[in-house]
MARDOGU-896657 format. One record per atom (N, C-alpha, C, O): x, y, z negated; atom name; residue in one letter; residue number from 1; chain. Coordinates in steps of 0.1 Angstrom, whole numbers, m for minus. Layout:
// residues N
X/Y/Z/atom/type/seq/mol
X/Y/Z/CA/A/NUM/A
...
***
This chain:
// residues 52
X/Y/Z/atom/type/seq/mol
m412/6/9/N/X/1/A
m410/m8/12/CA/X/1/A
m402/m14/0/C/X/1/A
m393/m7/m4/O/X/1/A
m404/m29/m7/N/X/2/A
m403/m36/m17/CA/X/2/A
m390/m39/m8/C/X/2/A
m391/m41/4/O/X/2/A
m375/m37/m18/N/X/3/A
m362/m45/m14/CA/X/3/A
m359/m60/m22/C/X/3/A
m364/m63/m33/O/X/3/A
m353/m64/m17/N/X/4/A
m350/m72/m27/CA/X/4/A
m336/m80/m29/C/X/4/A
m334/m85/m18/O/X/4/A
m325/m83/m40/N/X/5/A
m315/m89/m37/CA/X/5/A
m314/m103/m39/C/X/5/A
m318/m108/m49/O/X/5/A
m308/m111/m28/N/X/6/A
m314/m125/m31/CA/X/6/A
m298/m131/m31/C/X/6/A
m292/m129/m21/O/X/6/A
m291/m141/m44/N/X/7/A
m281/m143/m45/CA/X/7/A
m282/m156/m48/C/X/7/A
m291/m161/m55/O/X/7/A
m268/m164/m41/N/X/8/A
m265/m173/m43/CA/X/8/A
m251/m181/m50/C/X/8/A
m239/m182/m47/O/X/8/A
m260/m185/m60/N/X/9/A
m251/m189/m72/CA/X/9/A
m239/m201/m68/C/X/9/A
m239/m210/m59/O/X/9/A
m231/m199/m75/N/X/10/A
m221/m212/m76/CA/X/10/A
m226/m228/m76/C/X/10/A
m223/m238/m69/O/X/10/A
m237/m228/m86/N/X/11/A
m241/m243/m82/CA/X/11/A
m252/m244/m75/C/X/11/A
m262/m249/m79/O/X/11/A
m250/m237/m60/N/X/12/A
m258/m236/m52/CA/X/12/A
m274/m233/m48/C/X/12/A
m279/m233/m37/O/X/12/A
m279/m230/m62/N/X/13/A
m292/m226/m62/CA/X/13/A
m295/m212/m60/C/X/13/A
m286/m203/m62/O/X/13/A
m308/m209/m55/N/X/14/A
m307/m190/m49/CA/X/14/A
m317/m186/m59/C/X/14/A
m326/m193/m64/O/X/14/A
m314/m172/m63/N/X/15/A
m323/m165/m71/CA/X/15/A
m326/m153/m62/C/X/15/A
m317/m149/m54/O/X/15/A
m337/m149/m62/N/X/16/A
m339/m140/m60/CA/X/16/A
m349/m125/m67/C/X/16/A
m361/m127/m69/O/X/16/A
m343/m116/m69/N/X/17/A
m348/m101/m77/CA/X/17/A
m355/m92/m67/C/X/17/A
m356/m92/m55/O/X/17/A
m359/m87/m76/N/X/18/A
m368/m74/m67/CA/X/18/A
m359/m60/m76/C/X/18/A
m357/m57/m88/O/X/18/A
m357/m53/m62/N/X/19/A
m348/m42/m72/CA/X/19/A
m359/m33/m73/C/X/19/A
m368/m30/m66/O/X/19/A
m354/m29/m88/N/X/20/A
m363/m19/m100/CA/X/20/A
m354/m4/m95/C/X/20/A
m342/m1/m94/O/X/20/A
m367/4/m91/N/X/21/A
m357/17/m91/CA/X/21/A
m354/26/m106/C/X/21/A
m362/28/m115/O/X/21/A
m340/31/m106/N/X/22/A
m336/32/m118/CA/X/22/A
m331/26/m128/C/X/22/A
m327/30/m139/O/X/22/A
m332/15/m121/N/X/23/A
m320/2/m131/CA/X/23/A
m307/m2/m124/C/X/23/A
m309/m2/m112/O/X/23/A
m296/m5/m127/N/X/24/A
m284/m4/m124/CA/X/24/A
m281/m17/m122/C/X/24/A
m289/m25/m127/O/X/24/A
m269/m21/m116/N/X/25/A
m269/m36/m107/CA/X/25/A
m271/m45/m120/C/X/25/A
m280/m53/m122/O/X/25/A
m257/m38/m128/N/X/26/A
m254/m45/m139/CA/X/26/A
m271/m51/m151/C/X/26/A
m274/m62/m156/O/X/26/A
m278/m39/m151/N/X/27/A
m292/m41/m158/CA/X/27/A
m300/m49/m152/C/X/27/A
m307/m55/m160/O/X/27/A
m301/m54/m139/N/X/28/A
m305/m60/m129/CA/X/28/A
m298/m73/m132/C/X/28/A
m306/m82/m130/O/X/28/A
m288/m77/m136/N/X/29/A
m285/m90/m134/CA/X/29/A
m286/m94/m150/C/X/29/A
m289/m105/m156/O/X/29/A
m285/m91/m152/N/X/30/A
m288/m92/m171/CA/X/30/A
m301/m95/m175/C/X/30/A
m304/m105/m183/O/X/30/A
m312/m87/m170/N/X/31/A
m325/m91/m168/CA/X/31/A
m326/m108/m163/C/X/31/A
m331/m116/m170/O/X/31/A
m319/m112/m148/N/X/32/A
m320/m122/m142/CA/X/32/A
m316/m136/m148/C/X/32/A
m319/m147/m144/O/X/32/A
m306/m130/m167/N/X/33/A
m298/m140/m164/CA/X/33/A
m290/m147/m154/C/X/33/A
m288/m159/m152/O/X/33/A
m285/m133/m147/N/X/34/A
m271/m140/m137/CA/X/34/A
m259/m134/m145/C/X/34/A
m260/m125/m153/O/X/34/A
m248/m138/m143/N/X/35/A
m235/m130/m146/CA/X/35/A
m226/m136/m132/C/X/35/A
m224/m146/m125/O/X/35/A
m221/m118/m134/N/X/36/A
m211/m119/m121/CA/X/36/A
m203/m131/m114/C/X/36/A
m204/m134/m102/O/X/36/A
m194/m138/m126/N/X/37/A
m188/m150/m122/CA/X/37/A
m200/m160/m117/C/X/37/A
m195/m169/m110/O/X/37/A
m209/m161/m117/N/X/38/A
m214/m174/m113/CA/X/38/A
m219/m168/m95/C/X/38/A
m221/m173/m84/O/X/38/A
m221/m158/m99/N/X/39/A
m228/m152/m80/CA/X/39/A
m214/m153/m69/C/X/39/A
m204/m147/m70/O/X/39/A
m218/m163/m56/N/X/40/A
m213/m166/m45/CA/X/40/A
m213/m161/m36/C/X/40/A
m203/m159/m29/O/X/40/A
m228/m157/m34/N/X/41/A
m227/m145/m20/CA/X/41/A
m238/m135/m31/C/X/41/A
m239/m137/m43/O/X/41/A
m243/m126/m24/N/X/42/A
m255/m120/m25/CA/X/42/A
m259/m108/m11/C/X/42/A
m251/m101/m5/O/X/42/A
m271/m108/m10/N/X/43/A
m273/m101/2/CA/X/43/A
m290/m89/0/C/X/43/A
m299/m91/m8/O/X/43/A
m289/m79/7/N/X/44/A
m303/m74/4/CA/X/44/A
m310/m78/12/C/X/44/A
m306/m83/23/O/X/44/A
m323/m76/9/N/X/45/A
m334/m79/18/CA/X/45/A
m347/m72/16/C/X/45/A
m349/m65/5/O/X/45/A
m355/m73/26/N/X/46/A
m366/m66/26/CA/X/46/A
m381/m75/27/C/X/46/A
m377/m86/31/O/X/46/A
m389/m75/25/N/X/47/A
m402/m79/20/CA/X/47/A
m399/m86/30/C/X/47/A
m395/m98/28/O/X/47/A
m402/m81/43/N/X/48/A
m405/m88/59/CA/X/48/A
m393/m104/59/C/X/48/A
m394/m115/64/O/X/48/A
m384/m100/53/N/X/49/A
m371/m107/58/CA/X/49/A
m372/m120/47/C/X/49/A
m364/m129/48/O/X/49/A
m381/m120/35/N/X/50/A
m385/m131/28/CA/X/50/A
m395/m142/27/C/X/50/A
m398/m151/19/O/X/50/A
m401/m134/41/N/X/51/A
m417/m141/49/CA/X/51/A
m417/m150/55/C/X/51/A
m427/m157/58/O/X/51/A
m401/m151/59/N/X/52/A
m401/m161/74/CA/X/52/A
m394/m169/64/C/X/52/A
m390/m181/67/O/X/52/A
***
């Protein structure tokens, strides 16, 4: 099953990633162009839970 982390930035817009197995949070948000300070929440999710 595809996870995925879907984060919500400081100026309120949502990004959302598909986690790479074998890449590290930090590699994961680097790729995204996110950095830590700007992420507000973030939460995981699952394929199903991005349908609705």
């Amino acid at each position: 099953m595809a996870m995925y982390e879907e984060y919500v930035l400081r100026n309120e817009t949502i990004k959302t990633i598909k986690k790479v197995k074998d890449c590290s949070h930090q590699e994961e948000l680097k790729l995204s162009d996110i950095t830590e300070l700007n992420i507000f929440s973030m939460q995981l999710l699952d394929k199903q839970s991005l349908q609705k």
